[in-house]
Biopython code that builds the backbone (N, CA, C, O; Angstrom):
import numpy as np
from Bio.PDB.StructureBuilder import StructureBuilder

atoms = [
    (1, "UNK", "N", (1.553, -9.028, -15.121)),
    (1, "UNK", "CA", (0.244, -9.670, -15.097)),
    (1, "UNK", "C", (-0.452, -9.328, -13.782)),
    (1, "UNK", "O", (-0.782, -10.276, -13.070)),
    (2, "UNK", "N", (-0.677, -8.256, -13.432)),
    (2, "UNK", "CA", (-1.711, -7.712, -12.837)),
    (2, "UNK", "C", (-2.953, -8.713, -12.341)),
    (2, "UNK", "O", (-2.798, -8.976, -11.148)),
    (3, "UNK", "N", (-3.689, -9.108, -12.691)),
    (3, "UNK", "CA", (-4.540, -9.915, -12.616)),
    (3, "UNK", "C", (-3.815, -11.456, -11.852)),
    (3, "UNK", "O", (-4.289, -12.119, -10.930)),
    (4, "UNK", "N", (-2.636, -11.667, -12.562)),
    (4, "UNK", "CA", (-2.021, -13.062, -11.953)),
    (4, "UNK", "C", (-1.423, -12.529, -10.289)),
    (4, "UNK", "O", (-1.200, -13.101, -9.222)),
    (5, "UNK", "N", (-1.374, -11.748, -10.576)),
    (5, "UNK", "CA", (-0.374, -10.986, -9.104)),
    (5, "UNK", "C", (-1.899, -10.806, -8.026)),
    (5, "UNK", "O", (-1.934, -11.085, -6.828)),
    (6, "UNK", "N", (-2.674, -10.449, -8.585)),
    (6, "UNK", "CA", (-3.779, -10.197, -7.194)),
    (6, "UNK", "C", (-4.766, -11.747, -6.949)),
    (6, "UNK", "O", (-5.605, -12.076, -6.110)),
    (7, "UNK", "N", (-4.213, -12.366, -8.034)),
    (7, "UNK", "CA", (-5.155, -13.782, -7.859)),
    (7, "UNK", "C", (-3.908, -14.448, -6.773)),
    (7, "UNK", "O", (-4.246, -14.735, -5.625)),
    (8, "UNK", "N", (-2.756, -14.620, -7.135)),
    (8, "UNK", "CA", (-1.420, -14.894, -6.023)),
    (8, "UNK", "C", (-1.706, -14.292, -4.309)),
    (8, "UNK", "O", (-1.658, -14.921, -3.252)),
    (9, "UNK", "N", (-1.973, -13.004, -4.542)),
    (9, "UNK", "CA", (-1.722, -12.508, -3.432)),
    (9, "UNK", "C", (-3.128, -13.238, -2.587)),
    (9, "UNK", "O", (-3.001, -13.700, -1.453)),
    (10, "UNK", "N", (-4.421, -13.252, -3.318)),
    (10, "UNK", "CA", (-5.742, -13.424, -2.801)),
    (10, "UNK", "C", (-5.716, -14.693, -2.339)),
    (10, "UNK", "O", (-6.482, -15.189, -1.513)),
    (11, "UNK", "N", (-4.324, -15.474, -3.199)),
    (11, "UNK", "CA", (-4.463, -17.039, -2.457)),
    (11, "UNK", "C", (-3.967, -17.546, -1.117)),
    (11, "UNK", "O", (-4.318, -18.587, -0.560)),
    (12, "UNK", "N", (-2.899, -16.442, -0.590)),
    (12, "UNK", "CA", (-2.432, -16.229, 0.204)),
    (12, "UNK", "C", (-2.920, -16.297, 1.727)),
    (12, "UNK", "O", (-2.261, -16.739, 2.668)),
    (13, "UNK", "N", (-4.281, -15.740, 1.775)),
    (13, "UNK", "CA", (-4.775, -15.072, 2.384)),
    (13, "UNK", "C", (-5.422, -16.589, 2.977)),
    (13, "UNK", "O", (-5.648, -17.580, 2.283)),
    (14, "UNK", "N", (-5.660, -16.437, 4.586)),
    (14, "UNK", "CA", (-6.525, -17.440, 5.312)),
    (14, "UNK", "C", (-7.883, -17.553, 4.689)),
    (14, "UNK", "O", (-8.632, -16.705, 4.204)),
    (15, "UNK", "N", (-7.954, -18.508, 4.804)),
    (15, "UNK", "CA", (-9.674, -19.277, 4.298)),
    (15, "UNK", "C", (-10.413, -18.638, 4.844)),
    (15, "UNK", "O", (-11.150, -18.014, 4.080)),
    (16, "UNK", "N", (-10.699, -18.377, 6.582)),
    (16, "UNK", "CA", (-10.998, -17.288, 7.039)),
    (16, "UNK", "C", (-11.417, -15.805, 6.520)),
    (16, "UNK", "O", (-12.485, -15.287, 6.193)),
    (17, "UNK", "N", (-10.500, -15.509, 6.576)),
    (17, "UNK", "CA", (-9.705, -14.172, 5.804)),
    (17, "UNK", "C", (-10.883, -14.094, 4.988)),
    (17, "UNK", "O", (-11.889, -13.457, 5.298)),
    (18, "UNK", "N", (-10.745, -14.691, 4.047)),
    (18, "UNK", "CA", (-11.112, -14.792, 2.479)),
    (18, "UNK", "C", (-12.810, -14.854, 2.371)),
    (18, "UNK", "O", (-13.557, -14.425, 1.490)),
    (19, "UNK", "N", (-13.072, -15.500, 3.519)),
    (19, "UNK", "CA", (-14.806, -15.881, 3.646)),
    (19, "UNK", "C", (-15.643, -14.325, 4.392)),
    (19, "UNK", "O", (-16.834, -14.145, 4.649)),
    (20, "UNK", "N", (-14.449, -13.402, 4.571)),
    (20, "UNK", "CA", (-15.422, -12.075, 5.059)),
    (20, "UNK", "C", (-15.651, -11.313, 3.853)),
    (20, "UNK", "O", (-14.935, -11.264, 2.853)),
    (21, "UNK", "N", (-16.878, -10.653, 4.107)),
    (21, "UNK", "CA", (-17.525, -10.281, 2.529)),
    (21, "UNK", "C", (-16.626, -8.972, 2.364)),
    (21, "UNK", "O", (-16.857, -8.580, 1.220)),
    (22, "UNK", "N", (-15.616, -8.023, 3.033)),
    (22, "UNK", "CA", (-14.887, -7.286, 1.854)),
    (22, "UNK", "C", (-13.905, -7.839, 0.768)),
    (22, "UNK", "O", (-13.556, -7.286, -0.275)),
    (23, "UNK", "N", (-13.454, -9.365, 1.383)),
    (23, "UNK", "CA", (-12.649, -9.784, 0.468)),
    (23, "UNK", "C", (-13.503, -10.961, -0.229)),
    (23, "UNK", "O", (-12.880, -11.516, -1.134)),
    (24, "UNK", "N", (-14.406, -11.307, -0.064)),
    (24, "UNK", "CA", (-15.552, -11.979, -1.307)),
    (24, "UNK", "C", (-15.524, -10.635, -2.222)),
    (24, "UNK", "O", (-14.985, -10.739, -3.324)),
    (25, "UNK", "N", (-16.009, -9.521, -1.883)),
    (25, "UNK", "CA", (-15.831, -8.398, -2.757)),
    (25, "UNK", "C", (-14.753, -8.343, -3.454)),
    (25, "UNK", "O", (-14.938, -7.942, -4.603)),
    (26, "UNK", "N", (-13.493, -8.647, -3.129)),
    (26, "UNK", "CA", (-12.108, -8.292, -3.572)),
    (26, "UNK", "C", (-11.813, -9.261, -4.618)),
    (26, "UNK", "O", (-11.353, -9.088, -5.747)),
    (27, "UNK", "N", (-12.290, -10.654, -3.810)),
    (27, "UNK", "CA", (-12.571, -12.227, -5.262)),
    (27, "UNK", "C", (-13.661, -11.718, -6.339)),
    (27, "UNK", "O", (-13.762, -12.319, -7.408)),
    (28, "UNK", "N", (-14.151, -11.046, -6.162)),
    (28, "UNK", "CA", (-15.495, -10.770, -7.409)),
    (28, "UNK", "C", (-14.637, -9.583, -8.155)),
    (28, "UNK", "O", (-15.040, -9.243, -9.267)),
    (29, "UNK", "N", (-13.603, -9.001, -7.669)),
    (29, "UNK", "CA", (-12.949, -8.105, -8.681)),
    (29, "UNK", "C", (-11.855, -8.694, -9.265)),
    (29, "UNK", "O", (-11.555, -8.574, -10.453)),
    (30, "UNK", "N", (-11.056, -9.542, -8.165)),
    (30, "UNK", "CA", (-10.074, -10.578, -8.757)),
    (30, "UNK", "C", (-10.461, -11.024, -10.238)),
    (30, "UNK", "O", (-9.686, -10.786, -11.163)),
    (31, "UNK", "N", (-11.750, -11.715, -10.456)),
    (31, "UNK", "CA", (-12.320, -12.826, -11.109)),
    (31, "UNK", "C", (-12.927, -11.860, -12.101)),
    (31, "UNK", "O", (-12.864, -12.417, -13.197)),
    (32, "UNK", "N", (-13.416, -10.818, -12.207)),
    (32, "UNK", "CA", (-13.239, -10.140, -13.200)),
    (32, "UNK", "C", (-12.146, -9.340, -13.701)),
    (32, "UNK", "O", (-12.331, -8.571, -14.644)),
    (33, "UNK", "N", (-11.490, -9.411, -13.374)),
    (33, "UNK", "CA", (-10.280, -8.652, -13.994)),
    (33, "UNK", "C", (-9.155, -10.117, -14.888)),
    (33, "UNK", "O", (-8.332, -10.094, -15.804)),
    (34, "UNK", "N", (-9.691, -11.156, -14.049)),
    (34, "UNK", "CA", (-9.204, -12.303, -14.531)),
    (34, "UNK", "C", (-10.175, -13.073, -16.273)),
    (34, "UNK", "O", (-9.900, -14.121, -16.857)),
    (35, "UNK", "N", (-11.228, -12.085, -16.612)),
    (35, "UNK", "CA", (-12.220, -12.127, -17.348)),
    (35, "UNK", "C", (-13.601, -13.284, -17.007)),
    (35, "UNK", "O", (-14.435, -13.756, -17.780)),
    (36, "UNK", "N", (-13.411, -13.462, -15.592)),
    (36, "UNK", "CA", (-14.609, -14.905, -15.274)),
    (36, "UNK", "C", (-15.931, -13.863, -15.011)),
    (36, "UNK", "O", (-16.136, -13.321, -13.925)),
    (37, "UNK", "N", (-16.285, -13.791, -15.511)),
    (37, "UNK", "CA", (-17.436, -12.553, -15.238)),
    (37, "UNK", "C", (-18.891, -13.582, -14.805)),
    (37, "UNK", "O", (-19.907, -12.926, -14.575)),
    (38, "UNK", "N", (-18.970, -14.549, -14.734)),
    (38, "UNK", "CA", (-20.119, -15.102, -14.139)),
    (38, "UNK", "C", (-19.696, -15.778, -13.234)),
    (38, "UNK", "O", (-20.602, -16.257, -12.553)),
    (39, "UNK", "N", (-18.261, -16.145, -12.782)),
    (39, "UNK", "CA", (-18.228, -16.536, -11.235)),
    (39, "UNK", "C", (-18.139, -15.298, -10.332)),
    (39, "UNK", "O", (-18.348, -15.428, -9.126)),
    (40, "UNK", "N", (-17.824, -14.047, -10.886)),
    (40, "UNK", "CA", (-17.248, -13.107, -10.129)),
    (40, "UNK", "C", (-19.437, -12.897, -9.806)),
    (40, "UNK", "O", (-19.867, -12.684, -8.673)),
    (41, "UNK", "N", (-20.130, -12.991, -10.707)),
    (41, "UNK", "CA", (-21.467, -12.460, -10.492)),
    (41, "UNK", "C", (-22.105, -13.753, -9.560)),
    (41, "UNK", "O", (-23.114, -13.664, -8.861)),
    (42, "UNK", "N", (-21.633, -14.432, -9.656)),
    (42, "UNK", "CA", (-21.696, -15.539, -8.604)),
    (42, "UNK", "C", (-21.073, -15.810, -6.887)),
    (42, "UNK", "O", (-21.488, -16.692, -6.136)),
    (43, "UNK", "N", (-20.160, -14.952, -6.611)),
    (43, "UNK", "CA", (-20.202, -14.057, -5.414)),
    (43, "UNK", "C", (-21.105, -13.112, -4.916)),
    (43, "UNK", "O", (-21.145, -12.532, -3.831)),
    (44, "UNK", "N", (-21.882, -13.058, -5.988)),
    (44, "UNK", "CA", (-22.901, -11.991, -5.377)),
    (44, "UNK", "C", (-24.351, -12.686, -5.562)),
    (44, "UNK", "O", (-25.259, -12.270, -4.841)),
    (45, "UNK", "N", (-24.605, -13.667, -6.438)),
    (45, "UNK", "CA", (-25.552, -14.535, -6.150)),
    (45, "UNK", "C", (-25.698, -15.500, -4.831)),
    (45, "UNK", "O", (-26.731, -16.087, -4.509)),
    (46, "UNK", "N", (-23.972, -15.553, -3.875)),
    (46, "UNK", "CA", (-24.097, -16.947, -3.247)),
    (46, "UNK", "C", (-24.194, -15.823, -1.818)),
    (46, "UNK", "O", (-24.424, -16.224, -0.677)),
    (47, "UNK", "N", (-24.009, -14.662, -2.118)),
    (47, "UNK", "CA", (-24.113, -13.514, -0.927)),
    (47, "UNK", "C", (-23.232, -13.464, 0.118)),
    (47, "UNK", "O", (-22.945, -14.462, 0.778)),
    (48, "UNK", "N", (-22.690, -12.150, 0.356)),
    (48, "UNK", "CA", (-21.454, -11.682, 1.355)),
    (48, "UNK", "C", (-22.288, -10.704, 1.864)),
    (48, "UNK", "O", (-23.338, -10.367, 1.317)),
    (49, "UNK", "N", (-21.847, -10.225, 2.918)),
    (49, "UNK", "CA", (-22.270, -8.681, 3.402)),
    (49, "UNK", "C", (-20.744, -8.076, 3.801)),
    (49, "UNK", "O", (-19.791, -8.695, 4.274)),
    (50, "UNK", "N", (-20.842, -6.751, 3.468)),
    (50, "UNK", "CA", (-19.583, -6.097, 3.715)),
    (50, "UNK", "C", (-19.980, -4.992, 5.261)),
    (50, "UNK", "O", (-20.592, -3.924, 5.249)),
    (51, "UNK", "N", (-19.456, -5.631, 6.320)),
    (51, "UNK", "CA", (-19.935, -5.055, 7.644)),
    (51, "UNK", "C", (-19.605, -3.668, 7.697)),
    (51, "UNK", "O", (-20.522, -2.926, 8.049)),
    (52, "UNK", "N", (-18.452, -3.124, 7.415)),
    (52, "UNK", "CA", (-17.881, -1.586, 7.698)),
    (52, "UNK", "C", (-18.184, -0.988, 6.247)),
    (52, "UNK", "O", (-17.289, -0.219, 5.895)),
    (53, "UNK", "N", (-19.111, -1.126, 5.405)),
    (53, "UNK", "CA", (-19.537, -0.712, 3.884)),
    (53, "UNK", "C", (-20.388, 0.844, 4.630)),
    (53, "UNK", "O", (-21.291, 0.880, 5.465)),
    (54, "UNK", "N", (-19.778, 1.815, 4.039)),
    (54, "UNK", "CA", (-20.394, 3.101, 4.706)),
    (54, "UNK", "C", (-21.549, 3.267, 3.843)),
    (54, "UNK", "O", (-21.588, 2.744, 2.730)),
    (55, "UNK", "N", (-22.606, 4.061, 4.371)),
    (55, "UNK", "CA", (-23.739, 4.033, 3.868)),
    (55, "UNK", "C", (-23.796, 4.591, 2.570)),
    (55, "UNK", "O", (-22.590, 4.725, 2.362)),
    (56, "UNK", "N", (-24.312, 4.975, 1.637)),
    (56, "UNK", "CA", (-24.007, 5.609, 0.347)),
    (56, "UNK", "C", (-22.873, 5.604, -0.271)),
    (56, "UNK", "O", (-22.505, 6.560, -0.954)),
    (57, "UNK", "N", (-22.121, 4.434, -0.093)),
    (57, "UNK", "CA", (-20.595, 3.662, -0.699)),
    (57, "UNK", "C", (-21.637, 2.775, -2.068)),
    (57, "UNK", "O", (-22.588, 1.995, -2.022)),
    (58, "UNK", "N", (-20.947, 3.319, -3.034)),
    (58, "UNK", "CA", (-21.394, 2.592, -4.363)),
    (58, "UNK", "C", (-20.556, 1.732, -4.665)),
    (58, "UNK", "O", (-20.826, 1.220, -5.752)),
    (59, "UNK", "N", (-19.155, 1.122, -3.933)),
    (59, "UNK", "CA", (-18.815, 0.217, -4.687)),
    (59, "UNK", "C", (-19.288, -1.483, -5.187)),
    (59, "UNK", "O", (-18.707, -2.164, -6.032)),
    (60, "UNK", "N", (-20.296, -1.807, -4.513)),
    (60, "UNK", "CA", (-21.003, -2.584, -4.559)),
    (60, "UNK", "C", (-22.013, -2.426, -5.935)),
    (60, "UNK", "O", (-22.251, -3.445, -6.583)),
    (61, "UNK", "N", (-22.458, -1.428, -6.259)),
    (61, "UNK", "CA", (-23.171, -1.155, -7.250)),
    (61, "UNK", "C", (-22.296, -0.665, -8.725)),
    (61, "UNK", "O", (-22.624, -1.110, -9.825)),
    (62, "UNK", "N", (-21.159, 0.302, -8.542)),
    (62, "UNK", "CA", (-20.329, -0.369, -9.352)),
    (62, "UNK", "C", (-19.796, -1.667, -9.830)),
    (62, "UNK", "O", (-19.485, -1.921, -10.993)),
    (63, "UNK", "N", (-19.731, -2.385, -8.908)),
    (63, "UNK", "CA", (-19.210, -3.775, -9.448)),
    (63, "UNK", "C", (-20.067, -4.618, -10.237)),
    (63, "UNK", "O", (-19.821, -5.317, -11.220)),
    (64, "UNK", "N", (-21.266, -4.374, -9.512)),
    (64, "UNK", "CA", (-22.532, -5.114, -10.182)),
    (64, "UNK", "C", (-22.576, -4.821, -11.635)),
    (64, "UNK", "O", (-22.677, -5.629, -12.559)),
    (65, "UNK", "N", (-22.462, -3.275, -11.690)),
    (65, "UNK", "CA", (-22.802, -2.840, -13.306)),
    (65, "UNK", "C", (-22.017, -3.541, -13.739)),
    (65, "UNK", "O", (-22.476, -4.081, -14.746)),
    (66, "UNK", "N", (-20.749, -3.939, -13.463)),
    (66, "UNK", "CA", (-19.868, -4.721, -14.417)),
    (66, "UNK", "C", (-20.365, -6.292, -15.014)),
    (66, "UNK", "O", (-20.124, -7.187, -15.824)),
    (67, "UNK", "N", (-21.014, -5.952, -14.205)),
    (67, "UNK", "CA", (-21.274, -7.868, -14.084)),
    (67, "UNK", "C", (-22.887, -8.353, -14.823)),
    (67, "UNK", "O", (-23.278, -9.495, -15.067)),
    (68, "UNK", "N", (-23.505, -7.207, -15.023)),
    (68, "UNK", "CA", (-24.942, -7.818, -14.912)),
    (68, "UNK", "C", (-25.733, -6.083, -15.621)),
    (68, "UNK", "O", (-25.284, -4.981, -15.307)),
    (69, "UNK", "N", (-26.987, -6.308, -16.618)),
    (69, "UNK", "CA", (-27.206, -5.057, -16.756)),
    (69, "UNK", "C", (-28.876, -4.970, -15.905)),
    (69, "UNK", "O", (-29.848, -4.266, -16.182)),
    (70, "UNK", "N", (-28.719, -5.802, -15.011)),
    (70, "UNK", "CA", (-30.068, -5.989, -14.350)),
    (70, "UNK", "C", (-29.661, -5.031, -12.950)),
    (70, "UNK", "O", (-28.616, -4.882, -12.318)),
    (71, "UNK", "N", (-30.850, -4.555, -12.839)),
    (71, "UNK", "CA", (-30.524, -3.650, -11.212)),
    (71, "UNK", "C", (-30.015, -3.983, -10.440)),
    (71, "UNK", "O", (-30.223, -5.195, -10.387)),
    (72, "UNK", "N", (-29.415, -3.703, -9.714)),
    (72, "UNK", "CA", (-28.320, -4.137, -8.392)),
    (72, "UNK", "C", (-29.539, -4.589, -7.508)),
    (72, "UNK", "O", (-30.522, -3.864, -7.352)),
    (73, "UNK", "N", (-29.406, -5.927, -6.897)),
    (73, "UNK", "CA", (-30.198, -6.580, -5.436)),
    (73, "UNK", "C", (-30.082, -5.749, -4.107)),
    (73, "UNK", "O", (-29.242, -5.373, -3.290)),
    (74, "UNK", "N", (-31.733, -5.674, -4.443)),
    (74, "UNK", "CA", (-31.805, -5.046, -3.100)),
    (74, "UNK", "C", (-30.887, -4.515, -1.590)),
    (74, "UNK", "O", (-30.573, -3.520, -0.936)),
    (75, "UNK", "N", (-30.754, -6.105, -1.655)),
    (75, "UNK", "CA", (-29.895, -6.630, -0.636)),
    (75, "UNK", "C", (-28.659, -6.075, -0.645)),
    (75, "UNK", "O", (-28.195, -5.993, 0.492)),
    (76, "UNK", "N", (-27.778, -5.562, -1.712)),
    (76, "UNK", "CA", (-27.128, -4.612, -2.059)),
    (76, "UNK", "C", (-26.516, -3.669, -2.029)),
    (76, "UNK", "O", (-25.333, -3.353, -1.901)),
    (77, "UNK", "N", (-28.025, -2.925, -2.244)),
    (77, "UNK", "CA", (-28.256, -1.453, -2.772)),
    (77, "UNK", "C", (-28.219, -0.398, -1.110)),
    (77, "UNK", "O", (-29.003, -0.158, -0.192)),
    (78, "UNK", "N", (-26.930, -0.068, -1.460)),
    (78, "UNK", "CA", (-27.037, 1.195, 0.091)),
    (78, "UNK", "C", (-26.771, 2.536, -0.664)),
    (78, "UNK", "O", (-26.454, 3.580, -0.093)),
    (79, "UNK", "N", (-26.947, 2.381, -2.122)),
    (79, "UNK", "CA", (-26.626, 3.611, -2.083)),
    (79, "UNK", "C", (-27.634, 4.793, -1.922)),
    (79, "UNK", "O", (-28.818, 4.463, -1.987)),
    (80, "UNK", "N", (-27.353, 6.150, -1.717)),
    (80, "UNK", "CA", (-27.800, 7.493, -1.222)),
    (80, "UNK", "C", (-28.618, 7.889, -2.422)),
    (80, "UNK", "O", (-28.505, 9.094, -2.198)),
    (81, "UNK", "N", (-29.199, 7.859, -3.287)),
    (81, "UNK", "CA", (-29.427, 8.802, -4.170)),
    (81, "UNK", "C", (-31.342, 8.506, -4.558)),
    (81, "UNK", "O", (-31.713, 7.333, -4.523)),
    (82, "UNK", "N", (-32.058, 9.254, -4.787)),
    (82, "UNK", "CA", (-33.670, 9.186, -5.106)),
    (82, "UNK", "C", (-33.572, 8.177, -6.579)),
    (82, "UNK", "O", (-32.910, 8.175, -7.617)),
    (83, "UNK", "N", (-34.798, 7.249, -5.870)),
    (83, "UNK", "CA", (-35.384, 6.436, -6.961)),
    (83, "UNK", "C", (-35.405, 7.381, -8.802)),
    (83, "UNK", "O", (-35.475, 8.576, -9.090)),
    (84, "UNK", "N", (-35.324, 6.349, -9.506)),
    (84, "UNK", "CA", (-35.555, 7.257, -10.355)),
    (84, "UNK", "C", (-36.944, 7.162, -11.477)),
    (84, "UNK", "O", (-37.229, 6.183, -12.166)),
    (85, "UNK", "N", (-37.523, 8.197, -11.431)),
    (85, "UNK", "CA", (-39.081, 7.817, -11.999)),
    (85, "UNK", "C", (-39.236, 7.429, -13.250)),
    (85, "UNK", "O", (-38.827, 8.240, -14.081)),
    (86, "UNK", "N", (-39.651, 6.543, -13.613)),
    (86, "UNK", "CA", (-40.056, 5.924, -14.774)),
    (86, "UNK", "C", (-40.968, 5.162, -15.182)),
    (86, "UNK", "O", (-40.995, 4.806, -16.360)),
]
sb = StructureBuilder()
sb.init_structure("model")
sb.init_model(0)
sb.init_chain("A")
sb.init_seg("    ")
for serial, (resi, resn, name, xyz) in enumerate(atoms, 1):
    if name == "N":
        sb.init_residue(resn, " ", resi, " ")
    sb.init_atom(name, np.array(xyz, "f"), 0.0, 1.0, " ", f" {name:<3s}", serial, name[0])
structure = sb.get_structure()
């Protein structure tokens, strides 16, 4: 149980720990993989920032697609690539 094993390990972790936004990121994958798909989109409604997130790193925008078929928030969005015209 995959999913039970990273929700274990994630509990583990200092409160601290847990309140910096790569591992709010890591709870929003936890929680979907656990099938909660609107609390996991609810980490990203209540907002983290991921400080060392390299610039044109999509995993943030991957995750979103999982979660939501609405554009990734601004606030978000670092990734590299031209608007697309429409």
């Amino acid at each position: 149980d995959r999913p039970g094993a990273a929700r274990a390990a994630y509990g583990r972790l200092h409160p601290a720990t847990r309140d910096r936004g790569r591992f709010r990121l890591l709870e929003a994958h936890v929680l979907l993989a656990e099938g909660e798909r609107e609390a996991a989109a609810a980490v990203f409604t209540d907002g983290f920032e991921v400080a060392d997130l390299r610039e044109g790193d999509e995993v943030l925008s991957e995750t979103w697609s999982r979660l939501s078929d609405e554009p990734l928030p601004a606030a978000y969005d670092f990734r590299m690539r031209p608007e697309a015209n429409g």
